[in-house]
N, C-alpha and C positions, 0 to 999 in steps of 0.2 A: 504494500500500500504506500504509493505517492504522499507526501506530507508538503504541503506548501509553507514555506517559514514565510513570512513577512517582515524585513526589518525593516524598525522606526527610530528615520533619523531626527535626529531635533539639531536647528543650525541655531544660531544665534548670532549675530553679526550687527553688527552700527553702521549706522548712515550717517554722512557728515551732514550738517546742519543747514548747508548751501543745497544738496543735492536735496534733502528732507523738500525744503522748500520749491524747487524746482518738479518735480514730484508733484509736491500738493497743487500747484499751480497749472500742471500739465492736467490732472483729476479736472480739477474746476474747468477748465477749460473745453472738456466734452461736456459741459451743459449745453442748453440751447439756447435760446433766447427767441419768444414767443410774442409776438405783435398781432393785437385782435385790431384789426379796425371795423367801422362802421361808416359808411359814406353814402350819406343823401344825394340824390340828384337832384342837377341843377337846372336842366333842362328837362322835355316832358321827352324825349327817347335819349335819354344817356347812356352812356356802357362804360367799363373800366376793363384792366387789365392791366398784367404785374410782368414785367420783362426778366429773364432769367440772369440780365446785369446789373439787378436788386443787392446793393451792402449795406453794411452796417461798417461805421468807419470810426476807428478808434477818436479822438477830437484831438490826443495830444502825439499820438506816433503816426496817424494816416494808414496806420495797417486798416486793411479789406478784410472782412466777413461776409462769406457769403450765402443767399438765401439757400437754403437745402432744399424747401416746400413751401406750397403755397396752396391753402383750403377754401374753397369759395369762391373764385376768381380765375379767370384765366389766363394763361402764359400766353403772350405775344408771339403769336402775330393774332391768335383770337380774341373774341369779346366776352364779358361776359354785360349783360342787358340789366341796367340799375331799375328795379321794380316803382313804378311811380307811387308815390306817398308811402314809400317805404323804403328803409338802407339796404342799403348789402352791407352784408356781415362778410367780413373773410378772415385769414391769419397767415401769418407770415412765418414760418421758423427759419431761424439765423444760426451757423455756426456761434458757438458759445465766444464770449469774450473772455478775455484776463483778469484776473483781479483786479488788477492796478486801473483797471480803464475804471474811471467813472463818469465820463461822459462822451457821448455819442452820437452820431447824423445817420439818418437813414437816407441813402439816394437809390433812386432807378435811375443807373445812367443809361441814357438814350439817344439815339441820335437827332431827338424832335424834341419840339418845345412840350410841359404838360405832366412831367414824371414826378413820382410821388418824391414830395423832399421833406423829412423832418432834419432839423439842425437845434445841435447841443441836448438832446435829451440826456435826463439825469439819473446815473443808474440807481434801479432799484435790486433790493434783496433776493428777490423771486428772480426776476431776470421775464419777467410778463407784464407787458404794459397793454392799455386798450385806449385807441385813438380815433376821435370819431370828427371826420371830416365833414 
């Protein structure tokens, strides 16, 4: 009769303090960052749509974040048809920021006039804000 031994090893090892933190900060950094908006129409047949050159931009290094997804709304070159007397709902998810960032521009860069721009928003805790145009 075969006997399977299993050994268990126990390691024990330190991390220097610099790497600890580099670590924790790479962790953080796989969050997301979730933007609900809601946007009334302006006119009586509007439409919207989200271009896949959607970031999130650091305010003090200019690093790019980019949008991963996009719920409720269309990716360009489609529409999607803003319901009269009523918003569209959609959301955005963003590769995660840094810790260090605390504050932030949303751009759609596009090659036309009209793309969604927030500038200097203030980070919060959650890393989900809701912005109703």
């Amino acid at each position: 009769m075969n006997t399977l031994v299993k050994e268990i090893h126990q390691y024990h090892f330190e991390v220097c303090e610099e790497l600890q933190f580099e670590l924790q900060e790479r962790v953080s950094e796989e969050r997301q960052v979730i933007i609900h908006f809601s946007v009334l129409a302006t006119d009586e047949e509007d439409a919207a749509r989200i271009w896949k050159s959607t970031f999130l931009i650091d305010s003090v290094t200019g690093i790019r974040y980019p949008m991963l997804f996009a719920e409720g709304i269309s990716i360009a070159p489609e529409w999607t048809i803003i319901p009269k007397n009523r918003p569209l709902h959609f959301t955005l998810i963003f590769k995660g920021l840094p810790q260090r960032c605390k504050r932030f521009d949303l751009l759609e860069m596009i090659p036309e006039p009209g793309g969604f721009e927030m500038r200097n928003i203030h980070r919060n805790t959650s890393d989900v804000y809701f912005v109703e145009m």
